[in-house]
N, C-alpha and C positions, 0 to 999 in steps of 0.2 A: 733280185729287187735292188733298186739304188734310192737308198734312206739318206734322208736328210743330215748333214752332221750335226745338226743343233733343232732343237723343238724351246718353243716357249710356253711354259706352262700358264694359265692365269687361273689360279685360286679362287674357288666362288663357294667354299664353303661356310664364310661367316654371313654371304647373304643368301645365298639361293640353298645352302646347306642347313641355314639355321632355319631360316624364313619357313618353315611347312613343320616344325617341333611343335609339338602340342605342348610339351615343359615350359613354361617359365625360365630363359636360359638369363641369370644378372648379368648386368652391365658389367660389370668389374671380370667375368669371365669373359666374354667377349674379346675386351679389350685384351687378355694377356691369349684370348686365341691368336687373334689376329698377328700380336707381338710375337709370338711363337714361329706362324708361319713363317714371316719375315727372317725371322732369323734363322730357316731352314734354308733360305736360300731362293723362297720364292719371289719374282720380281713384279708382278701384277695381283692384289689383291684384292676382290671386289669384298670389301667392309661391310658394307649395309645399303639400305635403299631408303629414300627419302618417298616413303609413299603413305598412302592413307592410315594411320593405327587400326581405324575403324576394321580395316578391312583386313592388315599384316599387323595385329598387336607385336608379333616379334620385333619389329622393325621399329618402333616405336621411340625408343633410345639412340635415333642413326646418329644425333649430333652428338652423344654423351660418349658415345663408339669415339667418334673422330677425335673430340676432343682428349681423350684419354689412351689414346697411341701413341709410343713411339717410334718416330716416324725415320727411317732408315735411308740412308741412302743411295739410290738406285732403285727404290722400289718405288712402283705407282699405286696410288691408294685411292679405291673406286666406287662410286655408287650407283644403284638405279634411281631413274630417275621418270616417271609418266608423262609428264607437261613442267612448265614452268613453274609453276606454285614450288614442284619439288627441286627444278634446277635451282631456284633462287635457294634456300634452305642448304641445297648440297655446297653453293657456293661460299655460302657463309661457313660452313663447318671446315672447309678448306683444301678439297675434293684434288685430286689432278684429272681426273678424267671422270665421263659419265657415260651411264649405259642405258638405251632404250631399246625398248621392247614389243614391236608389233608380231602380231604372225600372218602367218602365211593362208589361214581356213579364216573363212568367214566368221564359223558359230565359234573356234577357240577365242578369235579378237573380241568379238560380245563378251563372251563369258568371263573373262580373262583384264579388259579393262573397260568394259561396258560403250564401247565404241567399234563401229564399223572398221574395217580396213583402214579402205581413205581416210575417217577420221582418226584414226591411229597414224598414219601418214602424214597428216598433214600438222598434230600435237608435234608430229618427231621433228620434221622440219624447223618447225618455230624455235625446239631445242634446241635441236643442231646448228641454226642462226646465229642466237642468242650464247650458245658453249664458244662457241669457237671466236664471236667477237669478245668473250673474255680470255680468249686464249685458254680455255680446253678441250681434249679431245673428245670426240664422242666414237664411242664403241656402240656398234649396233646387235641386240640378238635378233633374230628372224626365228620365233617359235613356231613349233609344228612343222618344220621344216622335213620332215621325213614320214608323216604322217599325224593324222587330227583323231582324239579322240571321240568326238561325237562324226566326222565328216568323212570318216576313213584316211584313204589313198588321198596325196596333195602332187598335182602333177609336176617332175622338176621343171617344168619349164615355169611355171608359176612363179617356183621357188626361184631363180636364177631374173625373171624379172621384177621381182619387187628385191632382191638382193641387190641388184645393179640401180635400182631406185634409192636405195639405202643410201651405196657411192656417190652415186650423185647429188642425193641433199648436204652429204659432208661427213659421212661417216668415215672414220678410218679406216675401221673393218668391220667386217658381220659374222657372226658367229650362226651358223646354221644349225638351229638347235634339234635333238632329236626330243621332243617335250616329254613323249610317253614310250620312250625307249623302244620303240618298233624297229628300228632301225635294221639292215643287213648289209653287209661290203657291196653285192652287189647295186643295191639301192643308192649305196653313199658313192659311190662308183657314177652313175646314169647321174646323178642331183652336180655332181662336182664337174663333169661333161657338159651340162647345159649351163651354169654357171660360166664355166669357160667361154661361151659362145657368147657372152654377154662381157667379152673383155676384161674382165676383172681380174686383174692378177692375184694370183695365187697366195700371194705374201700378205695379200688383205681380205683373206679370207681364213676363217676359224671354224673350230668344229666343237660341239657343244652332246655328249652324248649321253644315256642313262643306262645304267645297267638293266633294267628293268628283264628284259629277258637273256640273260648274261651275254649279250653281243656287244657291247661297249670295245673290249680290248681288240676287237677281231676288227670294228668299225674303223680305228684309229690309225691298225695297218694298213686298213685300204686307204685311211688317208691319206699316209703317208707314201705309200702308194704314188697317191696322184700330185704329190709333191707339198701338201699342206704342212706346216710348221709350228702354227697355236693351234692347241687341246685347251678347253677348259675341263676343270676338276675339285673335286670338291674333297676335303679332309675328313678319311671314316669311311667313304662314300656316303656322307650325309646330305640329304635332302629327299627332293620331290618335286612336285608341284600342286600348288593345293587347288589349280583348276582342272586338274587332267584326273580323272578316277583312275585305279589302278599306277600310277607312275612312282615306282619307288626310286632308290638312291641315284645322285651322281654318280658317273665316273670316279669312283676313289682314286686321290691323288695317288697311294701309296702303291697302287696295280700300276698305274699309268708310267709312275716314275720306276719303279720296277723292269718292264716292257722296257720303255728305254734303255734306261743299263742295260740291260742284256743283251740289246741291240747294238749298245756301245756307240746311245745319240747323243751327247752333251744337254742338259737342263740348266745345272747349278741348281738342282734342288739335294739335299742330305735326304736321303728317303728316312736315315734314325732319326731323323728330325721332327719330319711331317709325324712320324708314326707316335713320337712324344707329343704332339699334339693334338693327336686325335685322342693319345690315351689322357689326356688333361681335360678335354671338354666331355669323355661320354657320359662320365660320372650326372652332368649338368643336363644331357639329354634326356636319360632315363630309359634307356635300350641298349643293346651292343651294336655296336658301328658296323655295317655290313662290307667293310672292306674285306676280300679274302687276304691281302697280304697283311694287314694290321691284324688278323683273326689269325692267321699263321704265327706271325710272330710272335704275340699274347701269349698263347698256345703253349709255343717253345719257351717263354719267360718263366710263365708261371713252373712249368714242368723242373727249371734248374734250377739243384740249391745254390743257395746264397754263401 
């Protein structure tokens, strides 16, 4: 196998990690999650999303997030964003980049942000317009990208054309998301083959995965595999998604960045880092963080005397 010598991690556990907690997590945690990763070494952090309270009470503090970081250098600090209502808000808080989110099944875009496809296409566009004549970038996910929880099976070829529609309204890159963690190499294999046919270089393309049925890390080699370079990941492996029934954690950064070292692919993430931050916020979640390797480590902590 010939691995990349370098993977970029992007961090999505202060929004897509937090975002689906049933706890009450304060602002003032938040902000020193965030501060944490950062200084673990991580370089892209999606902070928060600027979207409806009604609908993400978590999310509800995005501006109080932002304005309460500090902001490192070299690192990009990121939100979601639906339509304009929420770009204009993300702008003000003082964003580097922004991330939208259509998918790839019919009934997930309904249920998910009460718009068809197309009209989820066509909000991103406006985004996309609008980001980048302010000068920023926009990050694309493609949810459902490995399969839909009420619609099954989503064919790659699907995925690979509305991925290459992404590029061309202006996105930087897409993160092909596995929403409800179905995912297998041989699938992420066949999705990353039709992608290719639709010209997209590699380098702007990302991979978005759930542990959901513990094939997350197996996923990431195949991507790597096929030459892929961004994983997102989330801290604890915390999250979900609160449209997808059954979809439990992220990708825990602390596996993923693990996997690498031993592969010996360069990050620039301190895995003792991340794993100080996951043990700082579970307290605020109200559950143990299902990362295996912060569960490993714990494990070993507690067991040594002092």
């Amino acid at each position: 196998m010939t691995c990349p010598d370098r993977v970029r991690i992007v961090e999505v556990g202060p929004r897509d990690g937090l975002q689906n907690e049933a706890a009450h997590v304060p602002t003032r945690e938040k902000v020193a999650f965030v501060n944490r990763l950062a200084d673990a070494g991580l370089s892209a952090i999606e902070v928060s999303a600027f979207v409806s309270p009604t609908w993400v009470p978590q999310m509800a503090d995005a501006a109080d997030v932002f304005a309460g970081i500090t902001r490192r250098s070299g690192v990009r600090y990121t939100a979601l964003v639906p339509n304009l209502k929420g770009l204009a808000r993300a702008r003000d808080a003082g964003v580097d980049e922004v991330a939208i989110f259509p998918a790839a099944s019919e009934t997930f875009s309904r249920r998910n942000l009460n718009q068809t496809i197309e009209e989820a296409f066509a909000a991103g566009k406006a985004v996309c317009g609008e980001a980048r004549a302010a000068g920023l970038r926009v990050r694309a996910y493609l949810s459902t990208s490995f399969g839909c929880p009420f619609e099954g099976a989503v064919p790659p070829a699907r995925v690979a054309e509305l991925a290459a529609r992404l590029i061309d309204m202006g996105a930087s890159e897409v993160s092909l998301s596995d929403t409800i963690g179905v995912a297998h190499p041989g699938q992420v294999a066949a999705v990353l083959s039709q992608v290719a046919t639709r010209r997209i270089p590699v380098g702007r393309v990302a991979l978005h995965f759930h542990d959901t049925r513990g094939t997350a890390l197996v996923n990431v080699y195949a991507g790597l595999e096929a030459g892929v370079t961004t994983f997102d990941a989330s801290a604890g492996g915390l999250g979900g998604c609160p449209y997808a029934p059954g979809a439990t954690g992220n990708l825990a950064t602390e596996d993923l960045v693990y996997l690498l070292d031993g592969l010996g692919i360069a990050t620039g993430v301190r895995l003792d880092a991340v794993i100080d931050a996951s043990r700082a916020i579970e307290p605020h979640v109200g559950h143990p963080l299902p990362s295996r390797v912060f569960r490993a480590g714990e494990a070993t902590r507690l067991r040594t005397p002092s």
